[in-house]
Every structure is written in structure tokens, then in C-alpha cells.
N, C-alpha and C positions, 0 to 999 in steps of 0.2 A: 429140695433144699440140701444144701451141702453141709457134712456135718464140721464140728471142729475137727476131728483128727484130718479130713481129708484137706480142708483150708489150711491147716499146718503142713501137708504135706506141697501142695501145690507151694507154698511161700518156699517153703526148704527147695523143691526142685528149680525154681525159677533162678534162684540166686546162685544157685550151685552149677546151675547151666551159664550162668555170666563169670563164672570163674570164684566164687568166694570158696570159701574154706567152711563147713559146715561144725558149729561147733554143741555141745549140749548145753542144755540149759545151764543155769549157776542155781548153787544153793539160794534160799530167802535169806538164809543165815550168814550174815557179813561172815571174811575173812575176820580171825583174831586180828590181823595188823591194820585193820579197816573199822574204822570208829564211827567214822563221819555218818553212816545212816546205820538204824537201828528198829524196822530188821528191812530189809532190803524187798524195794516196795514193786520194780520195774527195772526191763532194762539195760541200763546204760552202769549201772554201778558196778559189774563186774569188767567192764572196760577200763575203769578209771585209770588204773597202773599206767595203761598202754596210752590215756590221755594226760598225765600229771610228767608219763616221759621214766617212769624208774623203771619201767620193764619195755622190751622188745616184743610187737605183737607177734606170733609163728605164722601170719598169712597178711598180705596188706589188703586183702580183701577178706571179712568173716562174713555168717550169715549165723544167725542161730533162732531157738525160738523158745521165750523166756516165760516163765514160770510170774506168775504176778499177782496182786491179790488185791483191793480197794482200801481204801483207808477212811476217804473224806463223810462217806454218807452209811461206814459202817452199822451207826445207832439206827438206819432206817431202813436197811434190809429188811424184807419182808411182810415189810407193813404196805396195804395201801391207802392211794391219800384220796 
């Protein structure tokens, strides 16, 4: 069985072989000038700039691999049912 770091690595090599740009993950911790989610759950929300259009993305191909954490069934970790 493959662990995570090696599945992280195979996603990172595969895209990076198709030409993206490899970037590091983003903090959980919204930018100060970023309101809208609070704390940053997945993702797409360090994109946002480069999809709202106020900033220029540095690659028109990225790949990265994002830091994340569960939200919805957090009261039931750990339990079984």
C-alpha cells in the first residue's frame, strides 16, 4: 500500500510532467484581505484572486498539494457507530 507522502508525490510528478508550475501548499489561515471563509477549509480558496481577476496567476498551468482538514462530521470523529 502506498503511503501519503508517496501519493503526494506521484500527483506533484504527474502534473509537473504535463507542464504546471508546482506550487506549496497555502496557509489554513485566510489572507488578512480575505474574509469570505474563515479558516480555510480546502483547496481552491487560495486561488480565489487569480479567479475574482485582481491578480495575474505566475503560471497558467499550477499544480499544488493543499493542506485540508474536515469540518462537517468533526463532533464524530472517533467514535464508533
Amino acid at each position: 500500500m502506498r503511503t501519503s507522502a508517496e501519493l503526494r508525490s506521484g500527483f506533484r510528478a504527474f502534473f509537473e510532467s504535463k507542464g504546471h508550475q508546482f506550487r506549496p501548499s497555502a496557509s489554513l489561515i485566510p489572507r488578512a484581505d480575505d474574509r469570505s471563509t474563515l479558516p480555510t477549509t480546502a483547496g481552491m480558496q487560495p486561488l480565489m484572486p487569480f479567479f475574482r481577476g485582481c491578480q495575474q496567476p505566475p503560471a497558467p498551468l499550477r499544480t499544488t498539494v493543499q493542506k485540508c482538514f474536515r469540518t462537517p462530521d468533526s463532533d464524530e470523529m472517533g467514535l464508533d457507530g
